[in-house]
C-alpha positions as CSV (number, residue, x, y, z in Angstrom):
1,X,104.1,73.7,12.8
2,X,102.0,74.7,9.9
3,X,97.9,75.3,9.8
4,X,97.1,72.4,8.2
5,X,98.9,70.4,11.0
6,X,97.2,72.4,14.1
7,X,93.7,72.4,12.3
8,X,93.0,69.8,9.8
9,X,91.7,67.1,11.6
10,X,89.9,65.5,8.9
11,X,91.2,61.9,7.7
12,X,88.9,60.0,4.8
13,X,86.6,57.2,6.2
14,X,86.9,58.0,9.9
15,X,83.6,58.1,11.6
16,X,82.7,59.5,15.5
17,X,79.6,57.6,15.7
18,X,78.1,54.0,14.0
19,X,74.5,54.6,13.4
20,X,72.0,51.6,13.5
21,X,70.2,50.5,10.5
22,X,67.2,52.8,9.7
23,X,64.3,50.7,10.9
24,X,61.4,52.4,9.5
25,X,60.3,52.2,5.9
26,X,62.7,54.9,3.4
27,X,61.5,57.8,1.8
28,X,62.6,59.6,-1.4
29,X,64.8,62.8,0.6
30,X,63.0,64.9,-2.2
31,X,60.0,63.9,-1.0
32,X,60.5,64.8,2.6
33,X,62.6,68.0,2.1
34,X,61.4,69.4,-1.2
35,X,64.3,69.2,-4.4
36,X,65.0,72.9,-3.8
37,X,66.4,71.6,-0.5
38,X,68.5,69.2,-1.3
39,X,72.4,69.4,-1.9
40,X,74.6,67.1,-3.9
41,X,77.2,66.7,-1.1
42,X,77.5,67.5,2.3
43,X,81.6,67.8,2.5
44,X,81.8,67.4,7.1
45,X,84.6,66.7,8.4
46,X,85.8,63.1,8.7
47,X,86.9,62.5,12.5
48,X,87.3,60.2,15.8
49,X,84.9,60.3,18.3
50,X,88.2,61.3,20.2
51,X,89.5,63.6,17.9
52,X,86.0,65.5,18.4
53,X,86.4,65.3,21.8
54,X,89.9,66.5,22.4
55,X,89.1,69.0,19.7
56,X,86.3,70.7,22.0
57,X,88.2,70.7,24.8
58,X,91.1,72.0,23.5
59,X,89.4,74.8,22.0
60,X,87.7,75.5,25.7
61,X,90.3,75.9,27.2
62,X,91.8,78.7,24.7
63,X,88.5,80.3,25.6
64,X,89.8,83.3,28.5
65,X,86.7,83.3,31.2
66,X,86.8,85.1,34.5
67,X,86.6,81.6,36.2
68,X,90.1,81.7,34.6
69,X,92.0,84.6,35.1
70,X,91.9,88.1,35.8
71,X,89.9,89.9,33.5
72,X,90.1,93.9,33.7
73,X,87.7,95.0,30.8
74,X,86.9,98.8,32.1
75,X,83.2,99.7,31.8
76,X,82.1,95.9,32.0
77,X,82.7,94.7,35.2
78,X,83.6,91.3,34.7
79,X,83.0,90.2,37.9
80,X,83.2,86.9,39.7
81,X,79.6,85.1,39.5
82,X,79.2,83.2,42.8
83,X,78.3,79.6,41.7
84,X,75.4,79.7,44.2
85,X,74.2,81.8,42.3
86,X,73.8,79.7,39.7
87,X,72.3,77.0,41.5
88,X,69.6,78.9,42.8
89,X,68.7,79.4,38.7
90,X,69.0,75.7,38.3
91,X,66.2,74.9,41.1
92,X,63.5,73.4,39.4
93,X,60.6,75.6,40.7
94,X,62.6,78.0,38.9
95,X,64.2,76.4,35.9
96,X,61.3,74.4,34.4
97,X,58.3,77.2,34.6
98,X,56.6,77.9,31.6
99,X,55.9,82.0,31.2
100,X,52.4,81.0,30.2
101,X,51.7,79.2,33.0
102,X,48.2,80.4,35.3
103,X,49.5,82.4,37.5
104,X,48.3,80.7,40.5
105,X,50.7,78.0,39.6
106,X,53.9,80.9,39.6
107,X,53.1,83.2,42.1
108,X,56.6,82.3,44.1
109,X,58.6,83.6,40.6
110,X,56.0,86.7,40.9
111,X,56.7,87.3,44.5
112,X,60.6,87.4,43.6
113,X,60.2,89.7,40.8
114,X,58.2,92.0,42.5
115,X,60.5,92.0,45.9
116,X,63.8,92.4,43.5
117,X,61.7,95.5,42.2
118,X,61.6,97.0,45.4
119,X,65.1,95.9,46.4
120,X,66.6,98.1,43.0
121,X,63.9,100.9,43.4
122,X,65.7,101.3,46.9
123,X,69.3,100.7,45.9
124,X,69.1,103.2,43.8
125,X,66.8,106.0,45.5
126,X,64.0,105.3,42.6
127,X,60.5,104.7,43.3
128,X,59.8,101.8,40.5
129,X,61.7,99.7,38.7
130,X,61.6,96.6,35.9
131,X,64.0,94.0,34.9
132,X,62.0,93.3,32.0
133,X,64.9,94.9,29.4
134,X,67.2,92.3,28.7
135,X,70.7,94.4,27.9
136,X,72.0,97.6,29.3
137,X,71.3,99.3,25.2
138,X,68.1,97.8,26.0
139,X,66.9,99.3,29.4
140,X,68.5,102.9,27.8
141,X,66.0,102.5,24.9
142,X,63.6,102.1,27.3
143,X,64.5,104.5,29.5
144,X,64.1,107.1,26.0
145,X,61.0,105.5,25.2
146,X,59.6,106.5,28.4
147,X,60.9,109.9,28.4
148,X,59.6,110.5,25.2
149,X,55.7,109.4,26.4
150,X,56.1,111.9,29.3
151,X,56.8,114.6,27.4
152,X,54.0,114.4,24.8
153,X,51.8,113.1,27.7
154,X,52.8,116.3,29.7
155,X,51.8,118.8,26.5
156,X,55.8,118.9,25.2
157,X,55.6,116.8,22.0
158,X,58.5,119.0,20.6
159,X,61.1,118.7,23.2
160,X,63.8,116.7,20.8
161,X,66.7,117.4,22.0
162,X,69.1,114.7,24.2
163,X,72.1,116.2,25.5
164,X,74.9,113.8,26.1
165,X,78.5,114.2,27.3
166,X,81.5,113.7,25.1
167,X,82.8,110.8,27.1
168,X,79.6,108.6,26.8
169,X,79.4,105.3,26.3
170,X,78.1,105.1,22.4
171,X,74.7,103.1,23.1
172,X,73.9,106.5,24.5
173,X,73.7,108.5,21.1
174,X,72.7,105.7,19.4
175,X,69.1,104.7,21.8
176,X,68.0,108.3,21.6
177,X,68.5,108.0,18.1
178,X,66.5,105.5,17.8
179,X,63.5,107.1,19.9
180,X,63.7,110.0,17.2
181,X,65.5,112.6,19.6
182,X,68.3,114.4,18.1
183,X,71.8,114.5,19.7
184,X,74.0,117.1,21.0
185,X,77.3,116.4,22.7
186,X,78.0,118.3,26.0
187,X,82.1,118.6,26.2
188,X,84.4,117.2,29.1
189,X,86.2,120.0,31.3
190,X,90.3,119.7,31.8
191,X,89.3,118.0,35.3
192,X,87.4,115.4,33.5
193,X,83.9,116.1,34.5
194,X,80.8,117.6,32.7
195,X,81.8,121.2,31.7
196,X,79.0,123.3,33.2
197,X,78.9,126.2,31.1
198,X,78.5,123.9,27.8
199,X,75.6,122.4,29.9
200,X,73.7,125.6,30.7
201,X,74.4,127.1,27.3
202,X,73.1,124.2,25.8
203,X,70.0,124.3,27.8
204,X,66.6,125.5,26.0
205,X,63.0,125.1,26.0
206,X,63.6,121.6,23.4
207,X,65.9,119.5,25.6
208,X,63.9,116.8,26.3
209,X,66.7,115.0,28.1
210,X,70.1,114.6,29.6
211,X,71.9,111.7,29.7
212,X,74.4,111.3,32.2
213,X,77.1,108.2,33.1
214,X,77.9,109.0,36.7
215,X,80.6,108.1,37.5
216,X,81.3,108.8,33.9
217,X,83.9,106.8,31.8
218,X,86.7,108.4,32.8
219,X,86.1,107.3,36.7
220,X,85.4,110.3,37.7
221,X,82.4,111.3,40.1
222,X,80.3,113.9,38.7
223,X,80.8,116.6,42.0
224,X,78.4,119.0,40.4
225,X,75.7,116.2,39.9
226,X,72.9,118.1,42.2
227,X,73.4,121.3,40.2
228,X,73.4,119.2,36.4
229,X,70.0,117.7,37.6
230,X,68.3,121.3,38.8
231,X,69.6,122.9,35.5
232,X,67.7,120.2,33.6
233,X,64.7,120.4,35.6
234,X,64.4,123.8,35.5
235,X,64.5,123.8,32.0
236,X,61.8,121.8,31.9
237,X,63.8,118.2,30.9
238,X,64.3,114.8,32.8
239,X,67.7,113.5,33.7
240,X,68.9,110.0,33.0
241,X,71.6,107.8,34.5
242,X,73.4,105.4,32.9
243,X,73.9,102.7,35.2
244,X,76.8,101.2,33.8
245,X,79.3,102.3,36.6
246,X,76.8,101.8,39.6
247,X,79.3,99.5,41.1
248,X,81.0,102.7,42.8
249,X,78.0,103.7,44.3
250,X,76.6,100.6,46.5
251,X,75.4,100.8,49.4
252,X,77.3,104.5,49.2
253,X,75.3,106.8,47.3
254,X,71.8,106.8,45.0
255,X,71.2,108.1,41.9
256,X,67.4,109.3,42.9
257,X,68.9,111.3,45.9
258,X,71.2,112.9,43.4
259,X,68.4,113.9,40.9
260,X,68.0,111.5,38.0
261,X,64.6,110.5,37.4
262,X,65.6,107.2,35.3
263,X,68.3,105.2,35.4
264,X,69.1,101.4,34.2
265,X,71.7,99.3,35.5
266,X,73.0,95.9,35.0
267,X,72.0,92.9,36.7
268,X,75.2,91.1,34.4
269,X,77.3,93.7,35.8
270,X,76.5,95.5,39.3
271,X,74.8,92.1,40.5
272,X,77.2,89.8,39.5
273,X,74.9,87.5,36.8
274,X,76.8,86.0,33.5
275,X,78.4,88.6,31.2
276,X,80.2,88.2,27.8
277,X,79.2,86.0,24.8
278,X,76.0,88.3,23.6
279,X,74.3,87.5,27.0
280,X,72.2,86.5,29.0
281,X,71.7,90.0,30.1
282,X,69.4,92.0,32.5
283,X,69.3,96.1,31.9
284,X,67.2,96.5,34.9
285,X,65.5,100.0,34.8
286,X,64.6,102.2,37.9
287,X,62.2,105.2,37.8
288,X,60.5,108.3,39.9
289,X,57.2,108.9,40.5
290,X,56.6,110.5,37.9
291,X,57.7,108.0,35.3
292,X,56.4,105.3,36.9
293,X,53.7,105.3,35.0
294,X,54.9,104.7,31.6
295,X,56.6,101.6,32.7
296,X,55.9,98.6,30.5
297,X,53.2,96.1,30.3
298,X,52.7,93.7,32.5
299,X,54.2,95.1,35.7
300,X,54.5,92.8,38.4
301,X,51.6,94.3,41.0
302,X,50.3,92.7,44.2
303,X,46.6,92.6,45.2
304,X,45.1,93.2,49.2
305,X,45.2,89.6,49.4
306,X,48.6,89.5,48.8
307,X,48.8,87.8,46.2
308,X,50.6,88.9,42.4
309,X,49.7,88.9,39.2
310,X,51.2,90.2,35.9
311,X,49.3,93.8,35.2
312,X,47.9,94.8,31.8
313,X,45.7,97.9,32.9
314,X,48.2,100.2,32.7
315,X,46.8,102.9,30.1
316,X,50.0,104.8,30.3
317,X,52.8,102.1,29.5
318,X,54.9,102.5,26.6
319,X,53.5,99.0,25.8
320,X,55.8,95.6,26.1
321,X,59.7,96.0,25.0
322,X,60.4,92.0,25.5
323,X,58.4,88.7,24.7
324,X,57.1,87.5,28.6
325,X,59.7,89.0,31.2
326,X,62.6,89.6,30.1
327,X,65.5,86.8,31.3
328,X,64.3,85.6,33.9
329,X,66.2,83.5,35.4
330,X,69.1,86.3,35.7
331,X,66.6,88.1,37.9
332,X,66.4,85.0,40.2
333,X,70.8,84.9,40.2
334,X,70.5,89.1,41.0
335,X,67.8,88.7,43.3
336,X,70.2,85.4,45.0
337,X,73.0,87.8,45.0
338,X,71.4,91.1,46.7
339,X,69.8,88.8,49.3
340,X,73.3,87.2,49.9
341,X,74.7,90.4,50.5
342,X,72.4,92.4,51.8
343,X,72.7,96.3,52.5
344,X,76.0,95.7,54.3
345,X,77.7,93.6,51.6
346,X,76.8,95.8,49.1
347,X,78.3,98.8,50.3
348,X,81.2,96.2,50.7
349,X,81.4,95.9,46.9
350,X,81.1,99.6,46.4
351,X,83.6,100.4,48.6
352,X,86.6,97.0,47.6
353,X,85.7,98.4,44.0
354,X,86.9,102.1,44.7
355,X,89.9,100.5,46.7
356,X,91.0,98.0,44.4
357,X,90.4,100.6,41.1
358,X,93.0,103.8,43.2
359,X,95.1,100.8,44.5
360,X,96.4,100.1,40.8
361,X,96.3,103.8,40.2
362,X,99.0,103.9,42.6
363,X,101.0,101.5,42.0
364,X,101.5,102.2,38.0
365,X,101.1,106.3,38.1
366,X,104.8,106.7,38.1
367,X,105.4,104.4,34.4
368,X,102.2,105.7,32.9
369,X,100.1,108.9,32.2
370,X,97.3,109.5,34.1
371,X,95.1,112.1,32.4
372,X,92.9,112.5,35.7
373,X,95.4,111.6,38.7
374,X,93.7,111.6,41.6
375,X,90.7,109.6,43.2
376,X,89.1,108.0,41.3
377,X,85.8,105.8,41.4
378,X,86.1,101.7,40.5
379,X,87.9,102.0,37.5
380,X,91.3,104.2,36.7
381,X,91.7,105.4,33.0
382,X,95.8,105.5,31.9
383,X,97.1,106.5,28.5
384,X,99.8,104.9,26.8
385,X,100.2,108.9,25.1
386,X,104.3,108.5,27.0
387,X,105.2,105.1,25.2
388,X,104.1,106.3,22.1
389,X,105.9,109.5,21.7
390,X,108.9,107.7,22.8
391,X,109.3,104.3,21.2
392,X,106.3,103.9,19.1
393,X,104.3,101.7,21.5
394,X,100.7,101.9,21.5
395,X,97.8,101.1,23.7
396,X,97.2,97.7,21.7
397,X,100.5,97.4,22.0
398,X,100.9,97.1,25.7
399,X,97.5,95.3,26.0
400,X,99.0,92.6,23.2
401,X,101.8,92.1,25.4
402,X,99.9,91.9,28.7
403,X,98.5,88.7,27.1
404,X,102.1,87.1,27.5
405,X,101.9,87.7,31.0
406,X,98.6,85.8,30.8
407,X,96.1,88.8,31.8
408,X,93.5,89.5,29.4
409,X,93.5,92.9,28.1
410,X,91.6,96.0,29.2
411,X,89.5,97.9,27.4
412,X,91.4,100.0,24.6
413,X,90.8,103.5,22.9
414,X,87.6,104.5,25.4
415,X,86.8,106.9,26.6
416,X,87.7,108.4,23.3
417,X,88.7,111.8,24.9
418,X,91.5,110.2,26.2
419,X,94.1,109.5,24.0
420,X,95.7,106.1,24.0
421,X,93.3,105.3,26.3
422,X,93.7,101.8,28.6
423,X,90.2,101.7,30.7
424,X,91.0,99.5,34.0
425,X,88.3,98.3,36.3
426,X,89.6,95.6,38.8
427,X,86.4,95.0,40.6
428,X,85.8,94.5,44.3
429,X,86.4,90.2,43.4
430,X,90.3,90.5,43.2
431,X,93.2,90.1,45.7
432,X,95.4,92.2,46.5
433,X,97.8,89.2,45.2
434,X,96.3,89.1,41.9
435,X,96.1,92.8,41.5
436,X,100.2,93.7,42.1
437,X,100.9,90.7,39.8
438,X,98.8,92.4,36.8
439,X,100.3,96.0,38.1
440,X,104.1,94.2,38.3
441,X,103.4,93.1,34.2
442,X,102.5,96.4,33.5
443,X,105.5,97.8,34.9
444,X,107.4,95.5,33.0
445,X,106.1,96.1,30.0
446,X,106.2,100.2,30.4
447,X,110.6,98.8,30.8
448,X,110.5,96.8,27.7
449,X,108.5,99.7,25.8
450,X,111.7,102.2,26.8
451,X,114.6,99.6,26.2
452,X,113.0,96.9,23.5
453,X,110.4,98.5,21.9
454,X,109.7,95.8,19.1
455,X,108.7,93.0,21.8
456,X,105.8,94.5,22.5
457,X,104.8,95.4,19.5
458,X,105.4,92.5,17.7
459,X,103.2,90.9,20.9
460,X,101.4,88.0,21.4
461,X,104.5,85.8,21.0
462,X,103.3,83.0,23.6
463,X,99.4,82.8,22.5
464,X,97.6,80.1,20.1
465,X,97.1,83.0,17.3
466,X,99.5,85.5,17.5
467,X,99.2,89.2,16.4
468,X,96.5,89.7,13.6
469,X,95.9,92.0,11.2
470,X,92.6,92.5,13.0
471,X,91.6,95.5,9.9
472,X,91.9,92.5,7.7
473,X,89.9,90.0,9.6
474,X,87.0,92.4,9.7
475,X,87.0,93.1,5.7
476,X,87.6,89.1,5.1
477,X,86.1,87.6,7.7
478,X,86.4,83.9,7.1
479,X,84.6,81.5,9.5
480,X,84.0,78.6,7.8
481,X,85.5,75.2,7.4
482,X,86.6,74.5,4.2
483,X,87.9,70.4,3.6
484,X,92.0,69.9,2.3
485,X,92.0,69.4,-1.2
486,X,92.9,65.5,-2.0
């Protein structure tokens, strides 16, 4: 079936909607809009109010969503979002609050901003914490932003250095960028975790910072974490934690115990709120004592009286980093889900997520490499480095083909220290069903790369679209509609 017949919908005349007569007195257009405005035609398509319809639907359910299937993305933790959850954000004490609203009429959405503060300061062994930052680049930025105020608050306005692992997630580099630090990368060891002797020679009197993944992106727990965090200290720099992979440590371990004196983590990921589509996202920042006061305005504080308000007089604070408080009705779905849980449930999640992750490790280490093959945290890293050298097959390969097997892909290519890299994270949500079913297609396509090689990489062959030339696509891109010729 060609294009034009799957697309083109667009038939002369036809009409989803019969207007009534305007019933107000007619203006010239150019006098409403301005002739600068104006356009000579307006060439929409020409449809049924059914052919809209079916069109819509059609096109949602193309649309892969982890209400829909397994979706194994390592390093995003598409997780299951209760649908509680989400009813909680619809109640209408919550849903319909204006942020400018007196605070005498709010202090219920006050009072659960300031207790999911102290739930995350204590999750994670911190001593403050915001969910004003409304992405996990965002709450990094922030996170630089304060380090940088410390330091020329504390008399070291020179201290410009960030060092930063080689297996980093990229936002890393690019937020202390931003904050005017300059970058040096720390390299990986053979066993996968921060080399320690690149560390301590990289070490001077102008590292302002370390920034640290743990457990990094190869799945890895950082064993010498303790050690890292003293050998920044003592050289006189903080110690950040990108939160991104806190799912392994709930209810398990803490980042503050461990050192770090910032950290931001995910409400759209750790605490199961929406992820994917560009948001709505929560980047959720903890911090020590001694950052605590560089926090941005207005902090959520409560008075003797016990009641909250929104606090300006903070002469410290790096000043505000989003318009109101950030999005707040993903704090009320985290906050729904931590209370839910509570301190036994989340260790729970910690703990399914580890299980799950080594689980498929198992089952698949005998068809594919695994660079780092032994426990690993709640996501296993696997190369496709075997399938290449012998047929050809590549990483997007076998994650093209997984997608006739109806799994969405996991992540490809990262970490980027891994070659052919194919990042797994199966999250604490899946069964065991549903996990040996993804593991049994990957099996079966680590046969089909040894004995027919050109199925899966001539995959998708069952999709809507199948393969693109995706280089293309990003030099051409073409999203809009144009109408058939007559």
């Amino acid at each position: 079936m060609s294009d034009s017949l799957i697309f083109e919908k667009s038939v002369p005349g036809r009409r989803a909607a019969n207007l009534p007569e305007c019933d107000v007195p007619r203006r010239d257009p150019a006098e409403l809009l301005g002739e600068g405005n104006l356009r000579e035609s307006l060439p929409l398509p020409e449809v049924s109010e059914l052919e809209v319809v079916r069109h819509y639907t059609r096109l949602s359910q193309r649309n892969y969503s982890i209400d829909y299937g397994f979706y194994p993305l390592g390093s995003c933790t598409m997780k299951y979002n209760p649908k509680v959850n989400e009813k909680v954000a619809r109640l209408p004490g919550f849903a319909r609050l204006h942020p400018l609203q007196d605070e005498t009429q709010v202090q219920g959405a006050l009072q659960l901003l300031y207790d999911l503060h102290q739930m995350l300061a204590e999750i994670s062994g911190m001593d403050a914490a915001t969910v004003q930052p409304v992405a996990g680049a965002h709450g990094e930025l922030l996170s630089l932003m304060m380090i940088h105020e410390y330091h020329h608050v504390h008399g070291s306005p020179d201290r410009k250095l960030v060092l930063i692992p080689d297996s980093a997630h990229g936002t890393n580099p690019a937020s202390a960028a931003r904050c005017g630090f300059t970058v040096k990368s720390i390299s990986t060891n053979a066993h996968g975790l921060t080399d320690m002797d690149a560390l301590k020679a990289a070490l001077n009197e102008n590292v302002a910072a370390l920034m640290l993944t743990n457990p990094n992106t190869v799945g890895l727990f950082e064993s010498d974490i303790v050690e890292i965090c003293d050998l920044v200290h003592q050289a006189g720099g903080l110690v950040y934690c990108d939160g991104a992979n806190m799912n392994a440590m709930l209810g398990i371990t803490r980042p503050g115990d461990m050192g770090f004196d910032v950290m931001h983590f995910n409400l759209h990921k750790t605490f199961s709120t929406p992820h994917g589509g560009g948001g709505p996202g929560c980047g959720a920042i903890g911090v020590k004592a001694n950052l605590e006061p560089f926090l941005p305005i207005p902090v959520v504080s409560r008075r003797e009286d016990g009641s909250y308000f929104l606090n300006e007089d903070r002469p410290h604070a790096i000043g505000s980093i989003h318009s109101f408080y950030g999005n707040f009705l993903n704090a009320v779905r985290g906050y729904a889900y931590i209370r839910a849980l509570g301190a036994k449930g989340l260790r729970e999640v910690g703990e399914n997520a580890i299980l799950n992750a080594n689980y498929i490790r198992a089952r698949i280490q005998e068809h594919f490499d695994i660079p780092h093959n032994r426990i690993c945290m709640h996501e296993v890293v696997i190369s496709a480095s075997r399938q290449k050298s012998q047929s050809g097959v590549r990483a997007m390969d076998i994650s093209k083909r997984l997608m006739d097997y109806g799994f969405h892909p996991p992540t490809n290519y990262f970490p980027l220290i891994v070659p052919e890299a194919l990042m797994i994270e199966p999250t604490e949500t899946e069964s065991k069903q549903t996990l040996d079913a993804f593991c049994d297609a990957l099996i079966q396509i680590a046969k089909e790369a040894a004995e027919n090689p050109e199925i899966v990489k001539s995959a998708p062959h069952h999709t809507p679209i199948s393969r693109l030339d995706e280089t293309a696509a990003v030099k051409q891109l073409n999203v809009k509609w144009v109408p058939a010729e007559a």
